[in-house]
C-alpha positions, 0 to 999 in steps of 0.5 A: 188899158191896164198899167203897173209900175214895178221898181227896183231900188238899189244903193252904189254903197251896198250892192248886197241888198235890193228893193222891188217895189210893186205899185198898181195903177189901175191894175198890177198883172204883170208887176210880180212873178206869174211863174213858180220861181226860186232866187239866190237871195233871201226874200221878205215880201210885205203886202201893202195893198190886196191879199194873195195866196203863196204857194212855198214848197208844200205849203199854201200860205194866205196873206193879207195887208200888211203882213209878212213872208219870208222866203228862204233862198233856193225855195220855189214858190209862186205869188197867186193874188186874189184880186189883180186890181187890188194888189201892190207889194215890197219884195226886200232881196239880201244876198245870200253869201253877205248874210251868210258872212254878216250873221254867220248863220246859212240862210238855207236853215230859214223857215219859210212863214207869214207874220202880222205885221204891228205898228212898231214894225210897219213903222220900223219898215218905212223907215227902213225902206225910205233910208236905202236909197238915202245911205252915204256910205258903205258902214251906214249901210251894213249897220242900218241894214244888220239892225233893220234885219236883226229886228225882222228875225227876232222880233217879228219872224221868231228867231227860230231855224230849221234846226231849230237853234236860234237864227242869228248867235246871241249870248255874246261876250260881256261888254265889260273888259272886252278886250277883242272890241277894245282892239276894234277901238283902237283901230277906228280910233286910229283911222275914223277919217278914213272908209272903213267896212264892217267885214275889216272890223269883224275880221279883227276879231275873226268875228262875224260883222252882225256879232262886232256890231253888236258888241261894239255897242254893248261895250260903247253904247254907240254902233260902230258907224255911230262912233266913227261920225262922233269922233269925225265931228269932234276933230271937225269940231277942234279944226273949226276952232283953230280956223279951218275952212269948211271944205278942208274939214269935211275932206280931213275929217272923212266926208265924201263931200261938204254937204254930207259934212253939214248935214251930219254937224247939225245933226250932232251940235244943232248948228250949221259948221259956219255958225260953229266956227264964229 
């Protein structure tokens, strides 16, 4: 008896971005889409097992393990593996109207392609895929998720639209006496210790979220995210010494909870906050 096992990976922390995991047993019928389809989202399949022909718009496309494609939204196109036993995928969904936002760019404007994947890649998407379910809140996500798809389209898929201008806006301001991102400081600065998304930092600077992220770390060398868990550890680092209990610090400082506020201390000092505070 033939099996297949697809799963769908999602985190309460970003709705906006989905994982569709085809794995094979014996074999996979039945775990991809047997009809010519479209979706509102943008997609990028990577082949893990096996090789397929994708029929996009006009275009039949050949792919091969460890290899690419990116779907554009509203595009039919129709998966067509060459070998049913064989075959097992990853299927990245990012909503539309986020990406939109988030990188001021329409995401109708994508080309649809196939890319080889190399090592630097293939390791950057295990990476990135092993962390979605793992983000502890909804800044982490947008940062890793913007970064993680900033290399997709530049670095493996081209960097070039439909109309034939750059995916995503580069050439942004200096990062030296960037007055707009040292606003963005101000306001972090004033309220580290509590949730703060992406879109409220952007919207400072009636900005998009993809182009403060990447102005926030030219200018301070650290992400946003980065910069709101260094300045979290250095107050907890100050309410430690002055005999602060561990759960009220984890609490005044922004943690959701004692063990995200343990973990992110050693990873920022190298010891526990226990061994911190003597």
């Amino acid at each position: 008896m033939s099996r297949s096992k697809t799963s769908i990976i999602r985190n309460a922390h970003f709705p906006f971005l989905e994982l569709k995991d085809g794995r094979i047993h014996e074999a996979a019928k039945g775990n991809y889409s047997t009809r010519a389809h479209s979706h509102e989202e943008i997609s990028i399949g990577f082949l893990e097992l096996g090789s397929s022909r994708i029929r996009c718009r006009s275009l039949d496309l050949d792919m091969d393990v460890n290899q690419a494609i990116l779907i554009p939204p509203r595009t039919v196109h129709l998966c067509e593996p060459h070998d049913e036993s064989r075959f097992s995928f990853k299927m990245l969904g990012i909503d539309s109207d986020w990406f939109s936002t988030a990188f001021d760019t329409d995401p109708l404007t994508l080309l649809p392609q196939v890319v080889v994947l190399g090592q630097e890649a293939l390791a950057c998407k295990t990476s990135f895929f092993n962390m979605i379910p793992q983000f502890e809140d909804a800044l982490q996500a947008e940062t890793e998720s913007i970064l993680f798809l900033e290399y997709l389209l530049f670095n493996v898929f081209g960097g070039s639209s439909s109309s034939g201008a750059d995916i995503l806006p580069i050439g942004d301001a200096a990062a030296e006496n960037d007055i707009e991102m040292m606003r963005v400081k101000v306001f972090v600065d004033e309220n580290f210790t509590e949730s703060i998304r992406l879109e409220t930092l952007a919207g400072l600077c009636r900005i998009s979220q993809y182009s403060v992220l990447r102005r926030f770390k030219q200018a301070f060398k650290l992400t946003p995210h980065a910069y709101i868990l260094n300045q979290r550890i250095n107050l907890a680092k100050q309410m430690l010494l002055s005999g602060e209990a561990v759960a009220r610090v984890a609490v005044d400082c922004g943690f959701f909870d004692q063990s995200h506020f343990i973990k992110t201390f050693r990873q920022f000092v190298g010891v526990a906050p226990q061994a911190y505070k003597g």
